[in-house]
C-alpha positions in Angstrom: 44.9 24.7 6.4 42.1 27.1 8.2 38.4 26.4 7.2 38.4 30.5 6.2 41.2 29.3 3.9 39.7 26.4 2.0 36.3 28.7 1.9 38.4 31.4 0.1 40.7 29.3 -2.2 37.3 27.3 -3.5 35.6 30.5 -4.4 38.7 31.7 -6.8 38.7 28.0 -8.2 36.2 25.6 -8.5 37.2 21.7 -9.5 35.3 20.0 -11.9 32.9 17.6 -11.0 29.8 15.2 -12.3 26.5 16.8 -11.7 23.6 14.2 -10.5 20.3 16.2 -11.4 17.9 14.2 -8.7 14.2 14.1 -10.3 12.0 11.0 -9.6 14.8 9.2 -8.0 15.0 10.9 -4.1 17.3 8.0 -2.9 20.4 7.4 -2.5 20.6 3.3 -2.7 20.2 1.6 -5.7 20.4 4.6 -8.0 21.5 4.5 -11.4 22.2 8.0 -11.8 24.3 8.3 -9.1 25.9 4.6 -10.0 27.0 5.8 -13.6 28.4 9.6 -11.6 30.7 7.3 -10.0 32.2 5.7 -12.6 33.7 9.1 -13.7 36.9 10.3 -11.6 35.7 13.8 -10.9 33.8 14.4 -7.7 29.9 14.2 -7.5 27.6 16.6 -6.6 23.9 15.6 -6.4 21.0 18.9 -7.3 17.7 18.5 -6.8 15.1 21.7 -8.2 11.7 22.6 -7.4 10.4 22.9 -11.2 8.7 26.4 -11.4 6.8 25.5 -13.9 4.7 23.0 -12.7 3.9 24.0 -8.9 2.8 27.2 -10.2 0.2 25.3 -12.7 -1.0 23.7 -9.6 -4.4 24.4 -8.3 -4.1 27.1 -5.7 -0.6 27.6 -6.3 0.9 31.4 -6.3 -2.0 33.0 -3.6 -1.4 34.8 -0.6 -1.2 31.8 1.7 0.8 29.0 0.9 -1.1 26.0 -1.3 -1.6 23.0 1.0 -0.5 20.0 -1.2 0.8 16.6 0.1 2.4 15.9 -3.0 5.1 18.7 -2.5 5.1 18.3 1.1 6.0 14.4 0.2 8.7 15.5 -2.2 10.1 18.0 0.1 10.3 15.9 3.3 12.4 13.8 0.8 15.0 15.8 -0.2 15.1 17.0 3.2 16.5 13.9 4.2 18.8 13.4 1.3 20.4 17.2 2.6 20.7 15.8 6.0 22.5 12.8 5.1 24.6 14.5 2.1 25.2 16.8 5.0 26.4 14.8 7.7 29.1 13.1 5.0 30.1 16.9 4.8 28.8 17.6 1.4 26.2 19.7 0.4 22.6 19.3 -1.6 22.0 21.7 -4.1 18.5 23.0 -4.0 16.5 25.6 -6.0 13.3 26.7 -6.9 13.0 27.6 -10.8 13.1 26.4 -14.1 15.6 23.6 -14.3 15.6 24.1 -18.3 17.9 27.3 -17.1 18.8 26.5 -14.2 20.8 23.2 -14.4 22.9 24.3 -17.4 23.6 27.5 -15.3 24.3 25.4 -12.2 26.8 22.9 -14.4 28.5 26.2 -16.1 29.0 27.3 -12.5 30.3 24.7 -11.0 32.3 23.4 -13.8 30.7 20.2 -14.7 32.3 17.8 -17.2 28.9 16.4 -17.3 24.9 16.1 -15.9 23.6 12.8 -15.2 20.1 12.3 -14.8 17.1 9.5 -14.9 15.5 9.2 -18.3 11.3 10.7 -18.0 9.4 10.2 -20.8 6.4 12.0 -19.7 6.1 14.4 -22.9 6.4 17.5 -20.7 9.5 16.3 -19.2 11.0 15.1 -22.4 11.2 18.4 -23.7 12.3 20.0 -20.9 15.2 17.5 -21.1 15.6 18.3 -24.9 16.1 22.1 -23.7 18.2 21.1 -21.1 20.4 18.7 -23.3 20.3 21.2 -26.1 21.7 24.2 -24.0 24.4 22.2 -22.0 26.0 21.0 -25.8 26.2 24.4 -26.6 28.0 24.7 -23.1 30.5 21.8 -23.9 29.1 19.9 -21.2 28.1 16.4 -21.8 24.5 15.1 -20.8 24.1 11.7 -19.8 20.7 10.1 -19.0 20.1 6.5 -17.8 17.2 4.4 -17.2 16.0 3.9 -13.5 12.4 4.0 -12.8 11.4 0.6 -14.7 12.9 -2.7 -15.6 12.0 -2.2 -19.4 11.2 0.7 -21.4 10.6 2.4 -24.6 11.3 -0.5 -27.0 12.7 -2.7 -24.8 10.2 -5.3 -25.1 8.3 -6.1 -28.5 6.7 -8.5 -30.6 7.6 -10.4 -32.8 7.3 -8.6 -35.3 9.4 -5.8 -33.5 5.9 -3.4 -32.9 5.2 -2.1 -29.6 2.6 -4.7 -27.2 -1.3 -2.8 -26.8 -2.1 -6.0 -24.3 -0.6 -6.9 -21.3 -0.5 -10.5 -21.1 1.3 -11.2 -24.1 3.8 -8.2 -22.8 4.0 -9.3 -19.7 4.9 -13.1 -21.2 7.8 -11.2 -23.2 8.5 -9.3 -20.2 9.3 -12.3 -18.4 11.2 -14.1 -20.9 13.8 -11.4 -21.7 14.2 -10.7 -18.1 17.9 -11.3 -16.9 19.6 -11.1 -13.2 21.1 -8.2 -14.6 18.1 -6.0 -15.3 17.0 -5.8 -11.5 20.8 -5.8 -10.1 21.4 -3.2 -7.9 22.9 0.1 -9.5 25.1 -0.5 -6.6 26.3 3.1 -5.4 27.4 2.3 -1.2 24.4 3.8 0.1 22.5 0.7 -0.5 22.9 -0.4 3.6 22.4 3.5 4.7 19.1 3.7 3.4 17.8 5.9 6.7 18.7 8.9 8.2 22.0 8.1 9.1 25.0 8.0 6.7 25.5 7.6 3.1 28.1 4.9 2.9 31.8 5.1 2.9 31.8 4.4 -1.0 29.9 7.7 -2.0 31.0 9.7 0.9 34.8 9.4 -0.2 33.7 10.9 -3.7 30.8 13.5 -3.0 31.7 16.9 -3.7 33.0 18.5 0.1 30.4 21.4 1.0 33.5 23.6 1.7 34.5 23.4 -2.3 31.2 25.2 -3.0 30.9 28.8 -3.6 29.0 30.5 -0.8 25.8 31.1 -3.2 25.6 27.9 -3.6 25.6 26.3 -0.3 22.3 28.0 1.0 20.1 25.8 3.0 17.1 24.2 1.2 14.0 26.7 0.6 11.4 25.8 3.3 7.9 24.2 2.3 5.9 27.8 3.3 8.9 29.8 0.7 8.1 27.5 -2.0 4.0 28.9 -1.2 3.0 25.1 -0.2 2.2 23.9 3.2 1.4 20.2 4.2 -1.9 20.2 5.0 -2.9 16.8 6.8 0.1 14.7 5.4 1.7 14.2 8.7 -1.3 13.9 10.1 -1.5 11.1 8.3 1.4 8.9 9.3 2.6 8.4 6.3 6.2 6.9 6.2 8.3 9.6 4.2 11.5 9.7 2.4 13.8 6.9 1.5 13.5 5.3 4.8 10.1 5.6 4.9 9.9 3.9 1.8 12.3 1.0 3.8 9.7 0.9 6.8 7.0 0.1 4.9 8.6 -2.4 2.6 10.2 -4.0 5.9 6.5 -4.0 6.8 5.0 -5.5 3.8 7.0 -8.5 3.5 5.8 -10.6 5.7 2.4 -10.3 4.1 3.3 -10.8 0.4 1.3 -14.2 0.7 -1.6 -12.9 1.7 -1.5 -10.5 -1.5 -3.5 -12.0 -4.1 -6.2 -12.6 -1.9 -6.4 -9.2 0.3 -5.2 -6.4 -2.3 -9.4 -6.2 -3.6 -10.6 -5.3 -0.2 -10.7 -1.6 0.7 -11.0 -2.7 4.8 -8.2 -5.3 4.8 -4.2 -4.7 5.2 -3.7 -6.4 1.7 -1.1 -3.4 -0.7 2.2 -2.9 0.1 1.3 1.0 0.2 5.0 2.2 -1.7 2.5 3.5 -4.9 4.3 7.2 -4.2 7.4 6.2 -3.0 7.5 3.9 -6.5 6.3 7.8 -8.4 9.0 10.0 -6.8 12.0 7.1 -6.7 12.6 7.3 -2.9 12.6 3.4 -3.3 14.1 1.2 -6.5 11.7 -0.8 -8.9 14.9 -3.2 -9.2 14.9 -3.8 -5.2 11.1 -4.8 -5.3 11.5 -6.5 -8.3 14.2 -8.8 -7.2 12.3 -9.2 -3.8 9.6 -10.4 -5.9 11.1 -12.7 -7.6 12.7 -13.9 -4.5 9.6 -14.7 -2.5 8.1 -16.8 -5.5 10.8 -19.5 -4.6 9.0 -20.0 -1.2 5.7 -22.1 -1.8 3.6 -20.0 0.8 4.4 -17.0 -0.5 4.9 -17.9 -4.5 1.3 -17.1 -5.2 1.0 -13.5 -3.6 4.6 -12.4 -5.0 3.7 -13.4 -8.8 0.5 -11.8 -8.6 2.3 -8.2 -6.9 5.0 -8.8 -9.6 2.4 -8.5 -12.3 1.4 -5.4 -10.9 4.5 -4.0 -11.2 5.1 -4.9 -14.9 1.7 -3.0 -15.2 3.5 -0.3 -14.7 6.2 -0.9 -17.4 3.5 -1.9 -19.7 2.0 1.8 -19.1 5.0 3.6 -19.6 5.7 2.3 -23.0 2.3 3.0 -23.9 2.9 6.6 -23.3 6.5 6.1 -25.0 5.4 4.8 -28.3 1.7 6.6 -28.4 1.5 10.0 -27.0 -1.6 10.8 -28.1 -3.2 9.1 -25.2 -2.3 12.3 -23.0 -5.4 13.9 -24.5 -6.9 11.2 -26.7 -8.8 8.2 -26.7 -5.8 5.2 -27.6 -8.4 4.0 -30.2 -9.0 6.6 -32.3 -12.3 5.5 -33.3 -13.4 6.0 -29.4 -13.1 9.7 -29.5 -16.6 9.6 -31.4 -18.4 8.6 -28.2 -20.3 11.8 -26.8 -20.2 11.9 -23.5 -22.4 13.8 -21.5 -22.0 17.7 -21.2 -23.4 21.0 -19.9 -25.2 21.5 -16.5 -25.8 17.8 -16.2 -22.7 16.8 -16.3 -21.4 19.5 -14.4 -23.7 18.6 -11.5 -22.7 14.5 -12.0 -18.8 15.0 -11.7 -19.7 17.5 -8.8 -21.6 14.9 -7.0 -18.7 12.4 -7.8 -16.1 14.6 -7.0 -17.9 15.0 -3.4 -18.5 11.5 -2.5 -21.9 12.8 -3.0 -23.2 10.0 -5.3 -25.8 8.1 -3.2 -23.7 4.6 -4.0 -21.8 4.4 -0.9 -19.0 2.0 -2.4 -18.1 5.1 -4.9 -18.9 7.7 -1.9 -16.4 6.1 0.5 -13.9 5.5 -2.1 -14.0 9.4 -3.3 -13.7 10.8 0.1 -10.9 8.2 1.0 -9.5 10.0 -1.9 -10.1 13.5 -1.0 -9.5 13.3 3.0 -6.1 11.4 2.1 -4.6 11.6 -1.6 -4.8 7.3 -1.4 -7.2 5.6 -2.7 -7.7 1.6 -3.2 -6.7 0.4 -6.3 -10.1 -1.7 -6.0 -12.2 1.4 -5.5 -9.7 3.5 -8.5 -11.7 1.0 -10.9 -15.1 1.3 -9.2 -15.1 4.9 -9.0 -14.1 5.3 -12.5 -16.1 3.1 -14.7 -19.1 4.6 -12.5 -18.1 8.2 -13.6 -17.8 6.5 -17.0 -20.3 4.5 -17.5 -23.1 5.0 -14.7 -22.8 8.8 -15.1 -21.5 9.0 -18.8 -18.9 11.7 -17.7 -15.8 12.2 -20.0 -12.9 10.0 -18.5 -10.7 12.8 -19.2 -12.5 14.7 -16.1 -11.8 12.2 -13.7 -8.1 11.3 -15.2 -7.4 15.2 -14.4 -9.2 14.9 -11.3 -7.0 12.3 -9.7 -3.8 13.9 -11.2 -4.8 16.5 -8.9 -5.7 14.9 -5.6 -3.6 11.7 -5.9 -0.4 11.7 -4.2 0.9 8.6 -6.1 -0.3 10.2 -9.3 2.0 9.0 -12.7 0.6 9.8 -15.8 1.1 6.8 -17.8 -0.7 4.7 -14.8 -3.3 7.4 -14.2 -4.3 7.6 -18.2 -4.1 4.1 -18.4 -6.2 3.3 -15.4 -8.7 5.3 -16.7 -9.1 4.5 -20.3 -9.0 0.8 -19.3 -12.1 1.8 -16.9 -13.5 3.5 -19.9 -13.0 0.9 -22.1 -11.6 3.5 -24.8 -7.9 2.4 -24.1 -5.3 -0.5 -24.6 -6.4 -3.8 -23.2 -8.9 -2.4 -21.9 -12.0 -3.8 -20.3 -15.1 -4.3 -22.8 -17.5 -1.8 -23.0 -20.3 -3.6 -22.3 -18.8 -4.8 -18.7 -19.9 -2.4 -16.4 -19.3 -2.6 -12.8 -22.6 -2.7 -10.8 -21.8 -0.3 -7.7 -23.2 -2.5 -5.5 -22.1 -5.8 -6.1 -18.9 -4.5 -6.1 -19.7 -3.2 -2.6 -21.4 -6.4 -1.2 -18.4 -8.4 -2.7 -15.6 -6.5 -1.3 -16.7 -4.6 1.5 -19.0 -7.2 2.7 -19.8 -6.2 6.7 -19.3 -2.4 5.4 -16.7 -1.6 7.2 -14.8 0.6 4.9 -18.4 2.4 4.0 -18.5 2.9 7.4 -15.2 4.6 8.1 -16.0 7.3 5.5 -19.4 7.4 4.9 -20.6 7.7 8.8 -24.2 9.3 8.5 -25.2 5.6 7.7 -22.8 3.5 9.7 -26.1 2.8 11.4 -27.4 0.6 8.8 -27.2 -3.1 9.0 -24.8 -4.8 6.6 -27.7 -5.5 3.5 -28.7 -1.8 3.7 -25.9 -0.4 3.9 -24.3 -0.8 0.6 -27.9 0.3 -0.7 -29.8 2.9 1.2 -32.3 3.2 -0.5 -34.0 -0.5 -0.5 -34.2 -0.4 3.3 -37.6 0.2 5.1 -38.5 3.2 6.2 -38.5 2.3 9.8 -34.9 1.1 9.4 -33.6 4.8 7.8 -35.4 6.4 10.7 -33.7 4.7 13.7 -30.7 5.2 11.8 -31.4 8.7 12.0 -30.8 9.1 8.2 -33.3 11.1 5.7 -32.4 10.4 2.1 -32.0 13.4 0.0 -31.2 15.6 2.9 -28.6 13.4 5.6 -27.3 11.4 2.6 -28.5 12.0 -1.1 -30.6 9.6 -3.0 -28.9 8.1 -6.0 -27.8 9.9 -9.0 -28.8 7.7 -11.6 -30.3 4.3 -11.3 -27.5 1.9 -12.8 -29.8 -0.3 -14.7 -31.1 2.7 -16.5 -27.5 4.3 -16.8 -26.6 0.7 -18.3 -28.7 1.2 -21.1 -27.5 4.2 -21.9 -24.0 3.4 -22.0 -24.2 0.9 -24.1 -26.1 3.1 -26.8 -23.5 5.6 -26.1 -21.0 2.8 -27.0 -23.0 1.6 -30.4 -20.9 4.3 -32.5 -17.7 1.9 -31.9 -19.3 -1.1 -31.8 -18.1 -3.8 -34.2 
């Protein structure tokens, strides 16, 4: 039969299918949504949208030039790969730019889906857009189906005793353990799992994706380019940052070999020590279960055993996180202990002026600088420096941890809220398990400790790379001579300190006497 023939027969009669809606799961391996599709007999055809809604919330979104944001450029590059591999099996990715709440029931009415499969997300925002969307597609007849994919455990998977959700991490992460099974980090085996590049999606799913030629012509546009959605990449390719699902494979490839070495390099800013898949773990382009089950793997060899439990633990942070969020909401704008939200942080032009300074690498602590303009030059920042950064916003400048929780939502390209909110209410000590109050990092002991020759400091801090490795992670106690033949004038080459930490440690832990017990 001609190609002009199939074209014309599919636009008078459409077959039914399944409907993957891709969200934070831009792979193809591993991937429970797409596992479940297939064990349907209808044909599958795999959507992903650009949500409306929330790239035109983000800052500098909807002007005259496009935005530049790495985030969506990251997302993009992602599900331009997924088009050109759903393309070269000769099916099609469906992509659009609008509300999904309207759009995916439309696109399921349209293409007559028996049903929508999709990866559960219980961020509160995208739980009820999934209400909205489930809600509309009943009334439609079609059946919604959602699955679990981006963690091990959720929701109340994992309790007490007592059947109450865990606020502490050890005794979760114990529980965690002990209800593990090999069937919670088995593959959600789909045929992609070998294909997990550029090239080919694996006899299995090519036999049942949807053919491109059974789409109506409206629906088989090309993918809306970056610059049409109003964003533009800024520096992320500048970067060299590994994108997509095989990026994701490069750099786990790549991390292997060092997962020894973890537990003793991950602290230091200057070393090779994290595996670096943070945002290729938020947007799905690689499986929790695959790390998982590589980390349970490498704790059977003895060189290794040490580095993989301790990268393990990280990633049952974040379950631990996400059923935080599940069971207490509130956290999204509220102290987890109630009683915190009595603390009165500092406000008006001071404040103003302190969180400017932060958000500049502008701080006169070079540790915090460094770390801030690491941040701000390349959406990644240590996980080292994510706690040093925030307890000194916290508790050196008394700053609202709510103004640096939305600050990094907006610059972080890894950015998850339940990891972000939790990261920052443990800094702040107002959250669940989190750190005492009355521990408060000292900026530059942290600095000595973990950048010890300054080389990090250096890198992005370089009006005082000059300085020898005692001055450097404190300006301000070096000799005069010494500042001079480094060519640096404090308060006008770099700034003099903010606040002097002893002083600011006094203060917080007045601030802190309204909760104290």
């Amino acid at each position: 039969m001609a190609h002009e023939e199939i074209l014309t027969l599919s636009e008078n009669k459409t077959q039914p299918c399944t409907l993957v809606w891709l969200r934070r799961d831009l792979r193809l391996g591993d991937h429970a949504a797409i596992a479940v599709a297939l064990e349907h007999q209808e044909p599958l055809q795999l959507a992903f949208i650009f949500d409306k809604t929330i790239l035109s919330a983000l800052p500098g979104a909807g002007q005259a030039t496009p935005c530049e944001d790495r985030r969506v450029a990251f997302i993009h590059a992602a599900v331009a790969e997924l088009d050109q591999r759903l393309s070269e099996a000769g099916a099609h990715l469906i992509v659009q730019h609008g509300d999904p709440s309207a759009l995916i029931p439309e696109l399921a009415q349209d293409l007559q889906a028996k049903r929508v499969v999709f990866a559960h997300d219980d961020e509160p925002d995208a739980l009820a857009r999934d209400h909205r969307v489930r809600q509309t597609l009943q009334g439609l007849g079609i059946e919604a189906v959602s699955v679990k994919d981006q963690c091990i455990f959720e929701r109340s998977e994992v309790l007490t005793g007592a059947g109450n959700p865990f606020s502490v991490f050890t005794p979760y992460k114990n529980a965690w353990l002990k209800r593990l099974r090999d069937e919670d980090v088995a593959a959600k085996a789909t045929g992609a799992e070998r294909f997990a590049s550029r090239n080919g999606v694996g006899d299995r799913l090519a036999k049942r994706l949807q053919p491109s030629a059974a789409l109506k012509a409206a629906l088989r546009k090309p993918m809306p380019t970056l610059s049409a959605l109003g964003f533009s990449a800024g520096n992320l390719h500048d970067l060299k940052i590994p994108l997509g699902e095989s990026g994701a494979q490069t750099l786990f490839k790549e991390f292997q070999p060092r997962i020894g070495q973890y537990k003793a390099a991950r602290d230091y800013p200057g070393a090779k020590g994290p595996s670096y898949l943070s945002v290729h773990l938020r947007f799905g382009t690689i499986s929790i279960r695959e790390l998982v089950r590589f980390a349970l793997s490498a704790q059977a060899d003895r060189q290794a055993a040490e580095g993989a439990a301790t990268w393990l633990s990280e990633l049952i942070w974040r379950d631990f996180y996400m059923q935080i969020l599940h069971h207490h909401p509130h956290v999204v704008n509220a102290s987890f202990k109630p009683e915190y939200d009595a603390i009165r942080w500092t406000e008006g032009p001071e404040a103003d002026a302190l969180f400017d300074s932060w958000c500049a690498g502008q701080t006169g602590y070079p540790l915090v600088d460094a770390g801030m303009r690491q941040l701000n030059a390349t959406g990644y920042m240590h996980n080292r420096l994510r706690m040093v950064v925030a307890s000194f916003l916290t508790k050196d400048l008394g700053v609202d941890w709510r103004r640096g929780e939305r600050y990094f939502a907006w610059k972080l390209n890894d950015y998850d809220l339940s990891a972000n909110n939790g990261g920052w209410q443990w800094a702040a000590s107002t959250g669940c398990d989190a750190q005492p109050y009355f521990r408060i990092f000292n900026p530059v002991s942290q600095s000595e400790r973990f950048d010890e020759r300054g080389s990090f400091i250096r890198r992005y801090v370089p009006e005082i790379a000059a300085l020898d490795d005692r001055c450097i992670h404190a300006p301000w106690i070096a000799p005069p001579v010494v500042l001079k033949d480094a060519g640096i004038t404090l308060g006008k080459t770099y700034p003099l300190p903010v606040v002097d930490h002893a002083q600011a440690r006094e203060k917080t832990l007045m601030r802190f006497s309204v909760v104290k017990k």
